[in-house]
C-alpha positions as YAML, in Angstrom:
chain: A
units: angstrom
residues:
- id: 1
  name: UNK
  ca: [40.92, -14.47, 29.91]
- id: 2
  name: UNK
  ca: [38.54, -16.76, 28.53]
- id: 3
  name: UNK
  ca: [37.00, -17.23, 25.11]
- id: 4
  name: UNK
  ca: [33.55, -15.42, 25.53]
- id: 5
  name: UNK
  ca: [36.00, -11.88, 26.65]
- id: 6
  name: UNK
  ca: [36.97, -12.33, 22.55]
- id: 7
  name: UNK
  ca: [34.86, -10.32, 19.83]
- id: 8
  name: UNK
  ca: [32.98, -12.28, 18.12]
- id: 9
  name: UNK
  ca: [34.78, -12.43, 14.71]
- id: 10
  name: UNK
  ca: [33.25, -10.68, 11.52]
- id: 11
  name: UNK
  ca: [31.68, -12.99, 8.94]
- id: 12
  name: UNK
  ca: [33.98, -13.87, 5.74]
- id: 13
  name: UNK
  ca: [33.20, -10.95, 3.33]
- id: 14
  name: UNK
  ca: [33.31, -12.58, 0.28]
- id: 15
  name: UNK
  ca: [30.35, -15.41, 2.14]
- id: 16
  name: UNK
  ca: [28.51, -11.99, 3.16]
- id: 17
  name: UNK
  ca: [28.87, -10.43, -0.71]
- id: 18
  name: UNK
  ca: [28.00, -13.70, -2.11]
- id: 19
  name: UNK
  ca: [25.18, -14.70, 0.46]
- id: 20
  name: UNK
  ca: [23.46, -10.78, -0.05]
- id: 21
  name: UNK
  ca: [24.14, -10.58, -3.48]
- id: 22
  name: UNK
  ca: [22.20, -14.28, -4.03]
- id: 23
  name: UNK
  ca: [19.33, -12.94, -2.56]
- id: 24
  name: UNK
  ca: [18.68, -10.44, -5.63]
- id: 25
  name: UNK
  ca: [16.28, -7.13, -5.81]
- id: 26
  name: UNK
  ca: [14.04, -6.37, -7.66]
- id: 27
  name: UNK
  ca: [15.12, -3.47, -9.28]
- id: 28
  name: UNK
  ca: [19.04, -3.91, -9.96]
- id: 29
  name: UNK
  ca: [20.56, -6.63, -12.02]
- id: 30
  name: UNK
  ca: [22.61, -9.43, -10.04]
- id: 31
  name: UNK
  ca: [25.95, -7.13, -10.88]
- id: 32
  name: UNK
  ca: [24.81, -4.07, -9.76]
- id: 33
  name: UNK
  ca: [23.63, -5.12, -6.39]
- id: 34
  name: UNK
  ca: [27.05, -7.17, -6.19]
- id: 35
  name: UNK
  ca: [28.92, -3.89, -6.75]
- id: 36
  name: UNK
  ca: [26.61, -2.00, -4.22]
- id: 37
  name: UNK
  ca: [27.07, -4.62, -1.80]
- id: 38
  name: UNK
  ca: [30.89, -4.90, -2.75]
- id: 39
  name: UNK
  ca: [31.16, -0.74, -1.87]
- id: 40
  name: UNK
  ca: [28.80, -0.51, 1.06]
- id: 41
  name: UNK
  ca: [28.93, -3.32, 2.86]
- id: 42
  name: UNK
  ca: [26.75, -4.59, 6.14]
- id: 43
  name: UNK
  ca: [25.25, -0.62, 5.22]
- id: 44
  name: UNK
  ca: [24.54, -1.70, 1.49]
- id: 45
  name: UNK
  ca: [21.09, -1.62, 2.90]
- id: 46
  name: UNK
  ca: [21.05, 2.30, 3.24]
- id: 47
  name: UNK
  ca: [21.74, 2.89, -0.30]
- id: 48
  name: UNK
  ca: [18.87, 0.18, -1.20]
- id: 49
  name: UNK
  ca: [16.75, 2.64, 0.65]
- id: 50
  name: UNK
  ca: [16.74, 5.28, -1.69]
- id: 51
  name: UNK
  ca: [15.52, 3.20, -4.45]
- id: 52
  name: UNK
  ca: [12.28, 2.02, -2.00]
- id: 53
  name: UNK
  ca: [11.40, 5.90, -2.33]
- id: 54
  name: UNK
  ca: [12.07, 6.62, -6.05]
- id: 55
  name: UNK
  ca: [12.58, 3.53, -7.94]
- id: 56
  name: UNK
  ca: [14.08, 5.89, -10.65]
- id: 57
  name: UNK
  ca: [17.47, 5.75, -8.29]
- id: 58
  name: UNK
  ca: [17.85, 2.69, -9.54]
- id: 59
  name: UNK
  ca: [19.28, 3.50, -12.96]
- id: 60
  name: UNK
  ca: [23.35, 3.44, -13.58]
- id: 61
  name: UNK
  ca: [25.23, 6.46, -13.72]
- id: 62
  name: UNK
  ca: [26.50, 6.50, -17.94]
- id: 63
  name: UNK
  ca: [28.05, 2.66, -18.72]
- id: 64
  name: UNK
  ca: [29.10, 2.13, -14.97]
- id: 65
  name: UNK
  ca: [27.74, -0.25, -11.90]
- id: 66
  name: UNK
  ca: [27.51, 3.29, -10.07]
- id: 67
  name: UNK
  ca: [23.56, 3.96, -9.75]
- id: 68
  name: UNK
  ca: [22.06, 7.27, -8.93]
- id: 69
  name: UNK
  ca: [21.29, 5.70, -5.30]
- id: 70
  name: UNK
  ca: [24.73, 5.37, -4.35]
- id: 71
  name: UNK
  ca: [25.29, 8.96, -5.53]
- id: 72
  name: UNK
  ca: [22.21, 10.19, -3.08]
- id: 73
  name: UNK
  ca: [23.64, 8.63, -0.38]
- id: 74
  name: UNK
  ca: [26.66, 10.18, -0.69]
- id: 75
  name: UNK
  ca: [25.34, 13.50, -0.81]
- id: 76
  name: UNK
  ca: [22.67, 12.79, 2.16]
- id: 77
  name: UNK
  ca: [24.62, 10.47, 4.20]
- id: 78
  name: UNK
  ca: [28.18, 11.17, 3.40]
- id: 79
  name: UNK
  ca: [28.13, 14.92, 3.39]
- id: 80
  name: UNK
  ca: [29.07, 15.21, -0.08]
- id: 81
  name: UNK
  ca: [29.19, 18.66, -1.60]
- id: 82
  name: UNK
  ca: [31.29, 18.84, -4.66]
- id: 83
  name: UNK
  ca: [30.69, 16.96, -7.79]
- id: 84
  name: UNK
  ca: [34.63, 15.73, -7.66]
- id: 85
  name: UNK
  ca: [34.12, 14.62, -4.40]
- id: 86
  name: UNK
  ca: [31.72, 11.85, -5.85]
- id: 87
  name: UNK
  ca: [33.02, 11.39, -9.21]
- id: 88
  name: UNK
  ca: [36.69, 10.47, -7.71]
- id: 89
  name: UNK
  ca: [36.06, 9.43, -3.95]
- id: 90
  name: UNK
  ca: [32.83, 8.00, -2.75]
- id: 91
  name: UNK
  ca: [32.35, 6.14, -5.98]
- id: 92
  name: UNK
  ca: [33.94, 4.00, -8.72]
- id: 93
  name: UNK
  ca: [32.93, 6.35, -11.29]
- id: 94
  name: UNK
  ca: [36.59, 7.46, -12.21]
- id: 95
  name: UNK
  ca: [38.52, 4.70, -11.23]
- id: 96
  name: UNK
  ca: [39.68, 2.92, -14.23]
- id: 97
  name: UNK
  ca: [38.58, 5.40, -16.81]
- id: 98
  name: UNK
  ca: [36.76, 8.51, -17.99]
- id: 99
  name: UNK
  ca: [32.82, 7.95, -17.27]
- id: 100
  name: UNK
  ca: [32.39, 10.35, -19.75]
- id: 101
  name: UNK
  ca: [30.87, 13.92, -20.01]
- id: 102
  name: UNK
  ca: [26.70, 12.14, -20.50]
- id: 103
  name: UNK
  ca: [27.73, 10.66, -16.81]
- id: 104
  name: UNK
  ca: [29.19, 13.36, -15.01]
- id: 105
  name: UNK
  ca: [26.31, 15.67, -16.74]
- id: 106
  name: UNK
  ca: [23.69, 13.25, -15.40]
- id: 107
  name: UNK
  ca: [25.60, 13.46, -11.93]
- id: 108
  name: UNK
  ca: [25.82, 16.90, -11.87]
- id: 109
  name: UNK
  ca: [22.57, 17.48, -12.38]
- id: 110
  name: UNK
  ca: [21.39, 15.00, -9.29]
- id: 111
  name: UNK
  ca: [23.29, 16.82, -7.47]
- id: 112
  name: UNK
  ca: [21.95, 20.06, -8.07]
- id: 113
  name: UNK
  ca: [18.84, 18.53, -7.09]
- id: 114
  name: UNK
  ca: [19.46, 17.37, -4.14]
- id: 115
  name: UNK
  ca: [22.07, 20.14, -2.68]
- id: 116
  name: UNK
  ca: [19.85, 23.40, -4.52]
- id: 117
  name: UNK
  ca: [22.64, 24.45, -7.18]
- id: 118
  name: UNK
  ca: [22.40, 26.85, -9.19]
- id: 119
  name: UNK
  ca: [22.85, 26.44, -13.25]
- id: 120
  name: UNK
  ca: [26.65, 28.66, -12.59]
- id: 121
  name: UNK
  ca: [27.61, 26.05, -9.37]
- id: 122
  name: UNK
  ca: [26.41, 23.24, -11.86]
- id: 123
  name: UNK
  ca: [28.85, 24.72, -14.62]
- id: 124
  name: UNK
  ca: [31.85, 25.12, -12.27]
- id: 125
  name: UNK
  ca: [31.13, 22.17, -11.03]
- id: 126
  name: UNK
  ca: [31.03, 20.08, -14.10]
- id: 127
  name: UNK
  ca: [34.73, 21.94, -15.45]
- id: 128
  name: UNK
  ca: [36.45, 21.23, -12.69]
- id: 129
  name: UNK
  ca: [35.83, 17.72, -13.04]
- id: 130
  name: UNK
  ca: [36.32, 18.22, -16.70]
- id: 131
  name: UNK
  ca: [39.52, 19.47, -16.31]
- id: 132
  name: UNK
  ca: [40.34, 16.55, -13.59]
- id: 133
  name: UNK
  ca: [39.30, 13.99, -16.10]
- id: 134
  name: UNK
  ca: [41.77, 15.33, -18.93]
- id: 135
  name: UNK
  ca: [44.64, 15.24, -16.39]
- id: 136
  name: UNK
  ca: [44.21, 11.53, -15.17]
- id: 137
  name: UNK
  ca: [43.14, 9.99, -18.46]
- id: 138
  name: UNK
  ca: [44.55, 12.76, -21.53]
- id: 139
  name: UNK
  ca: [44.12, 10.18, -24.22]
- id: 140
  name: UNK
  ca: [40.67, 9.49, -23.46]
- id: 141
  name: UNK
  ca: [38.75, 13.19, -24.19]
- id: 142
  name: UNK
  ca: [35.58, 13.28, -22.06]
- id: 143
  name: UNK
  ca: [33.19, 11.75, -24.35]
- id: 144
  name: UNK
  ca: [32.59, 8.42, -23.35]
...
């Protein structure tokens, strides 16, 4: 066997994160397109996308890093269908506390855009995350 039958090893992430993320854009603060970068990775690019199209995707979900780009991509790219699905898996949303009801109102309500809910789906949608979010963080309510 000899050294050119080896993969070429992958680049240091933290160089990569810190190389992209030096780079800036023009429509997301330095820590925002560190977290995007930081979630995505060598596909951070596809989420950028979104914001090409409708600058607007640009904005944060509530008080997080999340923006509304990464939430589109989910939906178009990652097949998600439920609002839990995003809130809890494909994004950082829930992950250290309660994003709060203005958040998962504002994601609900992207969703429905993109996947054609209707105001009932948007409703169910919104209490079983509700009722998620008073499980996993009971002293926090869901008013953030």
């Amino acid at each position: 066997m000899h050294l050119e039958d080896f993969p070429t090893p992958e680049p240091d992430f933290e160089q990569f994160l810190k190389s992209e993320t030096s780079r800036g854009h023009p429509n997301l603060d330095q820590d925002i397109l560190h977290e995007v970068i930081h979630n995505h990775g060598s596909e951070y690019n596809e989420v950028l996308k979104y914001i090409e199209e409708n600058p607007s995707l640009a904005q944060r979900l509530g008080q997080s890093n999340v923006i509304k780009a990464e939430l589109v991509h989910s939906v178009r790219e990652e097949m998600a269908r439920k609002l839990g699905d995003v809130v809890f898996r494909r994004t950082s949303l829930a992950s250290a506390e309660n994003p709060g009801d203005a958040c998962i109102i504002a994601c609900a309500n992207l969703m429905a855009s993109e996947l054609g809910w209707t105001p009932t789906q948007v409703s169910k949608e919104l209490n079983e995350v509700r009722a998620i979010l008073r499980r996993l963080f009971p002293s926090e309510g869901s008013s953030h």
